[in-house]
N, C-alpha and C positions, 0 to 999 in steps of 0.2 A: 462500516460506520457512516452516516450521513450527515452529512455538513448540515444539515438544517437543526438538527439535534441545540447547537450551540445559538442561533440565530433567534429563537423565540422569547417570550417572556420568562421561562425561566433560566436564558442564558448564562446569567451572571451566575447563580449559583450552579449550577451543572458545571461550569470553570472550574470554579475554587473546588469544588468536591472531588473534582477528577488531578487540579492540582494536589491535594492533600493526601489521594488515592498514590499517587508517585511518591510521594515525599514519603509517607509510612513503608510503600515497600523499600525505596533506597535505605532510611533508617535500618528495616529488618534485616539488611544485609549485611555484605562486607565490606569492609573500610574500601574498598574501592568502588564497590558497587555504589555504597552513599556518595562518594564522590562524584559519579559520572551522573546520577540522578539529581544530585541539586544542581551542574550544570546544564542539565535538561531542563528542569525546572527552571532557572534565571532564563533560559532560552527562547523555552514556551512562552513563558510573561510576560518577555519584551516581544517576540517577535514572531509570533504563531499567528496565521492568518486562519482565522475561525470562519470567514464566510466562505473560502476557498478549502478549505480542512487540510491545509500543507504550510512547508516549511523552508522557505525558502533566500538562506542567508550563506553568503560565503564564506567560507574559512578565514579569513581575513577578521570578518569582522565578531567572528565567535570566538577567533583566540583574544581579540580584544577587549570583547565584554566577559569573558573567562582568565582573564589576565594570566594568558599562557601563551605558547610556541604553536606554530600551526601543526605540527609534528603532533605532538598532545591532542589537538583539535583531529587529526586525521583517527587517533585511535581511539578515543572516543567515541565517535563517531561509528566505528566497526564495531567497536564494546556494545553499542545502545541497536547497531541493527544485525547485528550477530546474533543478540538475544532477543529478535522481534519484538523489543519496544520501538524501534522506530523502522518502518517501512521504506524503502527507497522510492518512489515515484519516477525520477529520469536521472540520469547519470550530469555534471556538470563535464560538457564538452562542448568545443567550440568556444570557448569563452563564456557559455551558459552557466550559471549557479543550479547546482544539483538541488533535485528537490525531493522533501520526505513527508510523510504522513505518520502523526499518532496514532498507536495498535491499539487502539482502547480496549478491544477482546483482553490481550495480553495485561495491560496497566490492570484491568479487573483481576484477573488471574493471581496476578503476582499480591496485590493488593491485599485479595477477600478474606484471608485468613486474619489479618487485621484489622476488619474494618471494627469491628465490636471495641477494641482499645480506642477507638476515636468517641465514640459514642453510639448507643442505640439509636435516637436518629439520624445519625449521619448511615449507620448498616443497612436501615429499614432505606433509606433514599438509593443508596449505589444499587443494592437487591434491584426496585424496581427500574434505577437504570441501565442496569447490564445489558448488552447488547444480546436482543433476540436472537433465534435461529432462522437462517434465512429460509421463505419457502422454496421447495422442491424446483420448481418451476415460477420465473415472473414473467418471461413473456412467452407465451405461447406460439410456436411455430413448426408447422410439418414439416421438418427440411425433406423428409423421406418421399410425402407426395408434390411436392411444389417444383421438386426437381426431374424437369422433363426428361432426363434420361434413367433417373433412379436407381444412379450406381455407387452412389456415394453415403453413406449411413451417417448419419450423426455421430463427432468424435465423442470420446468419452472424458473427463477430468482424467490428465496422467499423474502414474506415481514422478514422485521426483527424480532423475535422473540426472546425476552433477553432467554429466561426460555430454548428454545433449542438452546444445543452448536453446536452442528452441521448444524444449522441456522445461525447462529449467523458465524458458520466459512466460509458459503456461501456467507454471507453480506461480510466479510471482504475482500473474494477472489472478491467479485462483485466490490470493492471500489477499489481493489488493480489493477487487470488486468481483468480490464471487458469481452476486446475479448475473453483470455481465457476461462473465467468464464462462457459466452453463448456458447462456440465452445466447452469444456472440464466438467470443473467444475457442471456447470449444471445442468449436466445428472447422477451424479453419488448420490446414495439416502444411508444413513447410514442402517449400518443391525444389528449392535450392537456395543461395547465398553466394554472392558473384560480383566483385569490382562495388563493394557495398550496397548495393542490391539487395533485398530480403524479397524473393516470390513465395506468395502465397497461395494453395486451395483454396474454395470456399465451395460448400456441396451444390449452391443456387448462387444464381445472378442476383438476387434480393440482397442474400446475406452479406458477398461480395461490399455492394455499393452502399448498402448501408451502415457496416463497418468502415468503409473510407470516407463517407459524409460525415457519422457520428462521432468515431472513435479512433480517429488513425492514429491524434495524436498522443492517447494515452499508451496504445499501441503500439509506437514508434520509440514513444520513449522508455518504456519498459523495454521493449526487445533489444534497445543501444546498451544495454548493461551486460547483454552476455552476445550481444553481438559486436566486436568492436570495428569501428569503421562504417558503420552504420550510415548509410546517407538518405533511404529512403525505402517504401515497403510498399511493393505491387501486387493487389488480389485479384486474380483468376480464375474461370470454373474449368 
């Protein structure tokens, strides 16, 4: 999904469209599903940072604009990204406020089977807004010849594997930002995990530094969710 999406002249309405897209799939469900989507929805309205494309409010203040228990607010929470409507971003540690992103793929998904009960233009609008298919490749790069020793292959996108975490943090970068995830993410293979420590592979000294200049921190904070203890993430060739 890209934040600029919400940011142009047709901002306003791509909002409401995509708010509406939630609200019919909650209604098509079950009494509890409606329940956890119109607290999604109150949530999104007040407090979705659109030019940032995440969500970043604390339990505290969501059982209060959901006038409930933070308990409530905890399961909720796991309801809405248990079912890939809402994405995790970084884990709340350290006193930091956890933060999530809307699955747009997914809200269409659950959605498009209704969109025609809203109306023919509203179907003919969500149609052309669906989110495309990412291409194959967006940035181009030889890791296989740029690496002076040439012993290292380009990793491949892994299956999901609960039991490894750093599996497991690859799946979530793959869900999260796929181009990066083929262009960056990868290619880099875990070497161990130690006194909070994460070391890293990386097949080139390129890849290496320009993962740590560009991306560390989406990097860091996606891997703190299935690494716990997490203090900081070292890339090496």
């Amino acid at each position: 999904m890209d934040a600029r999406r919400f940011t142009g002249p047709q901002a306003g309405s791509q909002k409401y469209d995509l708010l509406t897209a939630m609200s019919v799939a909650g209604l098509n469900g079950t009494p509890g599903f409606q329940t956890s989507m119109l607290r999604l929805v109150a949530l999104v309205t007040a407090r979705y940072n659109w030019s940032r494309d995440e969500l970043t409010v604390g339990q505290r203040e969501m059982a209060r604009l959901w006038s409930v228990d933070e308990r409530t607010v905890k399961r909720e929470i796991k309801r809405l990204t248990t079912a890939s409507i809402l994405l995790q971003l970084r884990p709340g540690v350290r006193g930091r406020v956890a933060a999530y992103r809307l699955n747009i793929a997914e809200i269409h998904r659950l959605s498009a089977p209704i969109w025609d009960r809203v109306g023919p233009d509203y179907s003919d609008r969500m149609t052309q807004q669906a989110p495309k298919p990412m291409p194959e490749k967006v940035v181009h790069v030889d890791f296989a010849t740029s690496d002076a020793r040439g012993d290292r292959p380009m990793a491949q996108p892994p299956a999901v594997d609960t039991d490894d975490p750093w599996t497991l943090t690859l799946a979530r970068l793959a869900a999260l930002e796929p181009a990066l995830h083929r262009s960056w993410f990868s290619a880099l293979s875990m070497a161990g995990f130690e006194a909070g420590v994460l070391i890293l592979r990386a097949p080139t000294r390129f890849l290496a530094q320009y993962v740590q200049t560009h991306h560390l921190k989406l990097l860091t904070g996606t891997a703190q969710l299935s690494f716990p203890g997490l203090r900081r993430i070292e890339i090496s060739v």
